[in-house]
C-alpha positions in Angstrom: -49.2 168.3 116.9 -47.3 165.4 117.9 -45.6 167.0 120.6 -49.0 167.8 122.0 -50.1 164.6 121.3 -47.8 162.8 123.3 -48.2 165.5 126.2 -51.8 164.0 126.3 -50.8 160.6 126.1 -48.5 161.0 128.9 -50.9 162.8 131.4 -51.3 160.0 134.0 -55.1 160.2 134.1 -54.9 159.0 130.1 -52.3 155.9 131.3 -54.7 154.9 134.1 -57.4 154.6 132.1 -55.7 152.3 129.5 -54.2 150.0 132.4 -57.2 149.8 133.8 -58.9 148.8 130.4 -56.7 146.3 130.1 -57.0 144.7 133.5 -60.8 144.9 133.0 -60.3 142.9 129.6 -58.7 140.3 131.4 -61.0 140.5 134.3 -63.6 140.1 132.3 -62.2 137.3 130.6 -61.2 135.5 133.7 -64.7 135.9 135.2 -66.1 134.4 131.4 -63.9 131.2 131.8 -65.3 130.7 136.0 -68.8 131.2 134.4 -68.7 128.8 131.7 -66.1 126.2 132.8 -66.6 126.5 136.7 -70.7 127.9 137.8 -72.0 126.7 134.8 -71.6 123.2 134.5 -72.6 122.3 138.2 -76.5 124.2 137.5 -76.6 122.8 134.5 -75.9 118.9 136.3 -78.7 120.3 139.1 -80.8 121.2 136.0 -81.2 117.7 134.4 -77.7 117.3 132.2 -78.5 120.6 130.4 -75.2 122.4 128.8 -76.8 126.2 128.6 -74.1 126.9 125.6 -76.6 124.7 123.4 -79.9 126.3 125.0 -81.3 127.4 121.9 -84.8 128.7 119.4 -84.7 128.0 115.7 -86.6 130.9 114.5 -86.9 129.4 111.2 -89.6 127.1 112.5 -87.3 124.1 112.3 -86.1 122.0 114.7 -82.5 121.1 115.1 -80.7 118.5 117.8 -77.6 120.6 118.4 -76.7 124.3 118.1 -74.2 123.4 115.7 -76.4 121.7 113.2 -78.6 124.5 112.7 -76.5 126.7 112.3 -74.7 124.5 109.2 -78.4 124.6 108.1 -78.2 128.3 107.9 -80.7 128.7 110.6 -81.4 132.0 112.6 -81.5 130.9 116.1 -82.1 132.9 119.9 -78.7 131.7 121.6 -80.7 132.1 124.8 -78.1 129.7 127.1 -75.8 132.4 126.0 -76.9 134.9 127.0 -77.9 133.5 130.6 -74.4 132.8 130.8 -73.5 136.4 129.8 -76.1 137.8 132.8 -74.0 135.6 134.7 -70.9 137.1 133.6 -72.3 140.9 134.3 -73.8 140.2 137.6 -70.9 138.9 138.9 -68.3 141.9 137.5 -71.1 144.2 138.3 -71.1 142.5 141.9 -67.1 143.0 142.3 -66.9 146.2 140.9 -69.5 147.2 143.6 -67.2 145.8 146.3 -64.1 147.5 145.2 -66.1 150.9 144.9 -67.6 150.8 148.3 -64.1 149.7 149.9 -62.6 152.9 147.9 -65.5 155.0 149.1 -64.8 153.7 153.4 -61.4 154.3 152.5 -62.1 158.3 151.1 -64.3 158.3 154.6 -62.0 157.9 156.7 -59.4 159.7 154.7 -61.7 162.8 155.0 -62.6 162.0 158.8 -58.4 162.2 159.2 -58.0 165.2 157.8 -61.1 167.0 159.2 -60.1 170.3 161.2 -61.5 170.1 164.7 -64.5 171.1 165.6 -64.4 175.3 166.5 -65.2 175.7 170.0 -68.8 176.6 171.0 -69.3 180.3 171.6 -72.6 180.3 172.7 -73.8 178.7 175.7 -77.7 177.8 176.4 -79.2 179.1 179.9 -79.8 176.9 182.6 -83.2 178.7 183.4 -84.4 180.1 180.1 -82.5 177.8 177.5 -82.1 180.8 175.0 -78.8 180.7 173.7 -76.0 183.4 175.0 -73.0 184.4 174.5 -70.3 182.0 176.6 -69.0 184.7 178.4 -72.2 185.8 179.8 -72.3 186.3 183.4 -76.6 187.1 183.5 -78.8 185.9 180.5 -80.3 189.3 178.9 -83.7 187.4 178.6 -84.4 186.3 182.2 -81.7 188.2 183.8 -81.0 184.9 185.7 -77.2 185.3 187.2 -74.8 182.2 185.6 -71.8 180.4 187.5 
């Protein structure tokens, strides 16, 4: 069983996958920090001073000053600057993922266009008087008898 296991862990679709979990982690992670610490702040300065981490609904019918204190009170609250910036954060990976796929799909395009065989060559031919297809080789169309060059 653990040979069999570690045939299946070494199979190189298995290893692509966890690299490229990883690399979305940190991705992910990156593009958290440039939402919060970077696109955030600036709309929130636009906005009137508003910090969307502390956007907030006490749905205890209380009202609370900071984030913080109502949730030292114990309060169930809607984190709803939280989960703009979160939106944020998928509409932007969602966005770059898009950009990477379509490059990969141009690049499979013209990949595919590359290794294309040639066209066959035509073996019919249409008539100049009757435009019914013939054979190329024709030297009189069997529908109008017209002679052909």
């Amino acid at each position: 069983m653990f040979a069999e296991f570690k045939k299946f862990i070494m199979r190189g679709n298995v290893i692509d996958l966890a690299i490229g979990v990883i690399i979305g982690g940190a991705f992910g992670k990156i593009v958290a920090s440039f939402v919060n610490d970077v696109l955030m702040p600036p709309i929130g300065l636009l906005l009137g001073r508003v910090n969307f981490n502390e956007l907030f609904f006490a749905l205890d019918g209380n009202s609370y000053a900071t984030l913080a204190e109502a949730q030292a009170a114990g309060a169930p609250v809607l984190k709803y600057g939280s989960f703009i910036g979160t939106v944020v954060d998928f509409l932007i990976i969602a966005f770059v993922i898009f950009l990477i796929v379509r490059k990969i799909n141009k690049m499979r395009e013209e990949a595919d266009k590359k290794n294309a065989p040639p066209p066959a060559a035509p073996t019919t031919k249409a008539c100049p008087h009757c435009f019914t297809e013939i054979p190329i080789k024709a030297t009189r169309c069997p529908n109008c008898t017209s002679e052909l060059k």
